[in-house]
N, C-alpha and C positions, 0 to 999 in steps of 0.2 A: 378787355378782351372783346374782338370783335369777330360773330357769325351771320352768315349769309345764306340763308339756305334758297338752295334753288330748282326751279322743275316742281315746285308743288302745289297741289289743290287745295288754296287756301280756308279753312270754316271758319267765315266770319261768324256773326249773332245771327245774320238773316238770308246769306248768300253762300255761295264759292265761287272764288274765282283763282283761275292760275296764274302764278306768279312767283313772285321772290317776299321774301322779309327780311329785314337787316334786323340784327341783334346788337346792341353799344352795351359794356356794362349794366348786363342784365336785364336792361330796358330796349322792350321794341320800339326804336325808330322810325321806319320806313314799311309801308308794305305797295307795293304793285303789281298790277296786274301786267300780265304778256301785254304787249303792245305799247305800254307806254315808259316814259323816258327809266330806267331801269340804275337803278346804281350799282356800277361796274368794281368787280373784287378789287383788293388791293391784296400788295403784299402782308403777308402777316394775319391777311382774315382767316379763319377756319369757315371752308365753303362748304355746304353739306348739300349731296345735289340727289333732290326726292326720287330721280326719276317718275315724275306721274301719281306718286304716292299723295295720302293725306297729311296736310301739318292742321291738327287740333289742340285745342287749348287744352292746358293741362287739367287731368279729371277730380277732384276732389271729392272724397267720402268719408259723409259724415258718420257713419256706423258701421268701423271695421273692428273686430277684437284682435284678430293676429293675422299669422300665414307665417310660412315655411318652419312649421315647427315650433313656433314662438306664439306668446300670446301677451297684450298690455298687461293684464296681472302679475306677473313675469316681476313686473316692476324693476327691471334691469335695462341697462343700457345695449348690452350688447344683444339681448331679446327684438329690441324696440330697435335697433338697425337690420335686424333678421327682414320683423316685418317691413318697413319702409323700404328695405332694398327689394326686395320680394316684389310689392306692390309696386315700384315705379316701373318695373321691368315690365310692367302691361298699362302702362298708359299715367298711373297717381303721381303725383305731383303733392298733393297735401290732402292732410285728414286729421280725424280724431280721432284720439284715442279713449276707444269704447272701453268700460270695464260690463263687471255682471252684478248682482244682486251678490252683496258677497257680507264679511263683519267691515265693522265701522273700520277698525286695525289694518285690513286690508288694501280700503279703498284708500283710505289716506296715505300708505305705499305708493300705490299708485300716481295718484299726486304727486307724492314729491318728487319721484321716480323723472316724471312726465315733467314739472319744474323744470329739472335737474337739465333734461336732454333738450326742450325748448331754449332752455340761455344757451347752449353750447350751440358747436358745430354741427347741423346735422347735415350727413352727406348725399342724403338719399332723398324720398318726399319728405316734408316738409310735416310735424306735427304741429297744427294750427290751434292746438287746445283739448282740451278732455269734453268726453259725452259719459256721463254718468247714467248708464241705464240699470235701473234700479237703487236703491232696495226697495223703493215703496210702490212696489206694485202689488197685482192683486195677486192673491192664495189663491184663484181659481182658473186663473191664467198661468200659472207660473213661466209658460212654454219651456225652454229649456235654461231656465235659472235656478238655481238651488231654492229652492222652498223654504230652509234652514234659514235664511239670514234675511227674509220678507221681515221689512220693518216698518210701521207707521212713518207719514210722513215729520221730518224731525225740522225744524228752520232751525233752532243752535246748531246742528250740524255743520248747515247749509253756512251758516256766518263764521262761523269757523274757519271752514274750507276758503273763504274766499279773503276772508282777513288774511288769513295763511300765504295763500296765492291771488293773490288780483289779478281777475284777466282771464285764470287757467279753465275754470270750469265754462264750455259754451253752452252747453245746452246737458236740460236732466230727464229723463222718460222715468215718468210716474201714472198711476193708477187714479183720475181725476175724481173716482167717487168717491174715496175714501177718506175718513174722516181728518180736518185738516189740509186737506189740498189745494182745496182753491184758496185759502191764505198764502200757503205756499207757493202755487202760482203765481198770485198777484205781486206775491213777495221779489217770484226769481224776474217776472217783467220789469219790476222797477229799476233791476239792477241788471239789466241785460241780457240775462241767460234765457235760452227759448227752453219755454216747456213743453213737452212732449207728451202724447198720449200712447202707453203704450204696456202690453201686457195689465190688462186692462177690462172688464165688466162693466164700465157705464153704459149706459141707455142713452137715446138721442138728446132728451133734454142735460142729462147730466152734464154731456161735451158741450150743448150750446153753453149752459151756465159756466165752464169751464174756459170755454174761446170768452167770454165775458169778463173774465181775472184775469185772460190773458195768454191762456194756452193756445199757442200758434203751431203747434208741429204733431206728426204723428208719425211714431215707428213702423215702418216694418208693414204697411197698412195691406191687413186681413188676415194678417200672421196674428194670432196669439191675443185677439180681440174679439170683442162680442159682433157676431153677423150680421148680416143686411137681412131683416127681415122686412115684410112688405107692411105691417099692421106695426110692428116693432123697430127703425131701420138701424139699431143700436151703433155703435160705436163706426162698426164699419159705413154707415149711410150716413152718420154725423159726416167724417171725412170727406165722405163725398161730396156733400153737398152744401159744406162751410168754406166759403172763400176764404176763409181768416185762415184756415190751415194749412200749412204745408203737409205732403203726404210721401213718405216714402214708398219705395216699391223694391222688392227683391227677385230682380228679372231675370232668374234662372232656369224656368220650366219646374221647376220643382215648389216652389213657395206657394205662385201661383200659376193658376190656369194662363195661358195665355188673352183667353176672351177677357178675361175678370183685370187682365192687364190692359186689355185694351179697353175695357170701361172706367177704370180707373184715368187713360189718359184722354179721353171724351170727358170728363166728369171734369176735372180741375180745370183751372185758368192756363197755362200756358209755362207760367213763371214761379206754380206753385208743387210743382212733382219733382220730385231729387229720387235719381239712382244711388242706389248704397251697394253693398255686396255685402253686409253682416258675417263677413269673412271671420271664419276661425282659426286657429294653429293648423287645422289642419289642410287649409290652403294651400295647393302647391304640394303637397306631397303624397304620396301612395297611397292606398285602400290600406284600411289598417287601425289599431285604436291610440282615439287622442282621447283629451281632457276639455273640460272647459268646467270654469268657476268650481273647480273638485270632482265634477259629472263625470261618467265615465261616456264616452264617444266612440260611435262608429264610422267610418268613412270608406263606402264602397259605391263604386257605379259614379263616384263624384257625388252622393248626398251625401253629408253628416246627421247623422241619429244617437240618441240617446240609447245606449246599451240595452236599459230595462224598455222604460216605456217604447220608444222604439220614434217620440218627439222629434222633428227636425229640428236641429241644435247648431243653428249660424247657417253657415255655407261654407263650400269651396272655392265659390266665385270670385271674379275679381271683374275691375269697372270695365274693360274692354271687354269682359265676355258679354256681361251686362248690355254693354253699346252694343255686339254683334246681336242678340236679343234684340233689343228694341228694333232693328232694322227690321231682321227676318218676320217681327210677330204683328208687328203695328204696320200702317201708312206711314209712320212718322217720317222727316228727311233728316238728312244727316247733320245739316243744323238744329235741325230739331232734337233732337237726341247729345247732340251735343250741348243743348244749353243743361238737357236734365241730369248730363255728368259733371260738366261741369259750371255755368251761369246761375243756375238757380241756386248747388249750394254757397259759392259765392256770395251772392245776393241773403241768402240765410245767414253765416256768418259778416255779413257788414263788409265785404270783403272785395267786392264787386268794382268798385275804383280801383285797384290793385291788378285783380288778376280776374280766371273765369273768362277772359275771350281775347280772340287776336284784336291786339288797336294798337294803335301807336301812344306812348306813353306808359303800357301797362305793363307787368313785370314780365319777365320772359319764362313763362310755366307754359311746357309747350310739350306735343307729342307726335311724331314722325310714325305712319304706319303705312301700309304698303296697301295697293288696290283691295285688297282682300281683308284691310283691318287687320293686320298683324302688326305687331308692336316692333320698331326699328330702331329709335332710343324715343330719350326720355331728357327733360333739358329743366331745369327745377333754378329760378335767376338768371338765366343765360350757360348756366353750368351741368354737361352736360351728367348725368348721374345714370345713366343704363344707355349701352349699345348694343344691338344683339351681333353677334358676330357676321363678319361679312357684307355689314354695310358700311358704304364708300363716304369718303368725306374729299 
């Protein structure tokens, strides 16, 4: 199958420029800009013509739990195309599937669950592996995870799970002061999987000692972790100010400030910030009550909160609103923003030869939106998996 899209403003890594891309079984071939020698359709191509629109590389997120009513715990198939179909319809292309702090019994559903749908056909984004966040975070963070199934950090678990599934687990968010962790970190470095700091009480030396076994990542960073103090800079000024870590950010207006967004993206490298949307079931649907990890939820005005306490409990977002965010609140450029949706996790999951930016050679995970950032489809291998109605091919 051969697509041509044309009329569009191409995001490279470092530039835009307007032009065409040829797509050949599922691999970009070709891209040029206006001006030069151009390869002309043939019969039998599917032409897709941007009108003036963006083609971006498709967005990957590494910490989503559901959307349109579904959630990975679910541990169903037809759950788990809810969400991916859901999430390609704004830009995803591939992700993990997050679970929550839940029993052992649980998680390992989930897993095989998640197994199960990676060997098959998936028709929508693309799940690239499981993000295990929790059980072994802190009792004093819990933010919005059940407090009931907080468990010590366990490695039989951990070898279990992977003996089970090689591959499945990429990355796990754990609480790095607690007793037993940084083994287990060290443990999940050696064998691939990124650890995560997150829901979480360590103090600055604790993370530095932590990024030292190995811990490269941080959830969700200023959600549900210890503050930036100036005499103190704990968990939140570790991030900061540790090259070694990647740092998530939940670009809604509601997680964080916008300035505290923008000192977050002053503070990192460049190649070290990843957009997420910590998306829940109740992504995509009405004000109203959802669940999450047995919690009861609320979702009004577009926040999710915890019934009782009243905790911010995931999001409704999803990564294009995230990219319309970063534009409106930062300096950033639209390359720029685009590496943090999608290059950087790329580059997080190993993934970066593949996919995470337009080149020739790389797989065709692509996203068509209109001057305005609105979602037009969605192209996951060269195949196209969401069109919003009414646009032309």
């Amino acid at each position: 199958m051969t697509t041509l899209f044309q009329q569009v403003q191409i995001v490279l890594e470092n530039r835009i420029i307007q032009g065409n891309v040829l797509v050949q079984d599922g691999i970009i071939t070709h891209i040029s800009a206006d001006g030069e020698a151009a390869v002309p359709a043939h019969a039998g191509w599917t032409v897709v013509d941007g009108q003036g629109g963006w083609l971006l590389p498709g967005f990957i997120d590494i910490h989503v739990h559901g959307g349109f009513g579904a959630d990975f715990m679910d541990a169903d198939a037809g759950s788990y195309d809810a969400i991916t179909r859901f999430h390609s319809s704004h830009g995803t292309t591939g992700m993990l599937a997050t679970t929550v702090t839940a029993s052992k019994e649980a998680i390992e559903q989930v897993l095989a669950a998640a197994h199960s749908y990676c060997s098959g056909n998936m028709p929508y984004a693309a799940l690239l592996g499981v993000h295990l966040e929790g059980p072994f975070i802190s009792e004093k963070w819990p933010g919005a995870q059940n407090p009931a199934f907080i468990a010590e950090p366990n490695l039989e678990w951990l070898q279990q799970w992977i003996s089970a599934y090689p591959g499945l687990i990429r990355m796990l968010t754990l609480a790095p002061e607690k007793k037993g962790a940084l083994e287990l970190i060290s443990w999940l470095n050696e064998h691939g999987i990124a650890a995560a700091a997150g829901h979480t009480d360590a103090n600055y030396e604790e993370i530095a000692r932590a990024a030292d076994a190995g811990l490269t990542h941080a959830v969700h960073t200023f959600n549900a972790m210890r503050g930036l103090h100036h005499r103190e800079p704990g968990t939140a000024g570790a991030v900061l100010t540790d090259d070694r870590i990647y740092a998530e950010i939940i670009a809604d207006g509601e997680h964080v400030h916008p300035a505290a967004v923008r000192l977050l993206a002053s503070s990192k490298p460049a190649d070290k910030l990843i957009l997420i949307t910590d998306a829940i079931s109740a992504a995509g649907m009405p004000d109203g009550e959802y669940e999450l990890g047995g919690l009861p939820v609320t979702l009004k005005d577009g926040a999710a909160r915890l019934s009782g306490s009243g905790n911010l409990a995931g999001s409704s977002l999803t990564m294009m609103g995230a990219f319309r965010f970063m534009l409106d609140h930062t300096e950033l450029t639209v390359p720029d923003v685009s590496r943090l949706a999608s290059g950087n996790p790329a580059k997080r999951l190993g993934l970066f030869h593949t996919t995470g930016s337009i080149a020739a050679g790389k797989r065709a995970d692509l996203v068509l939106a209109d001057t305005n950032f609105e979602v037009l489809g969605t192209w996951v291998g060269g195949s196209r998996v969401y069109e919003r109605d009414g646009q032309r091919e």
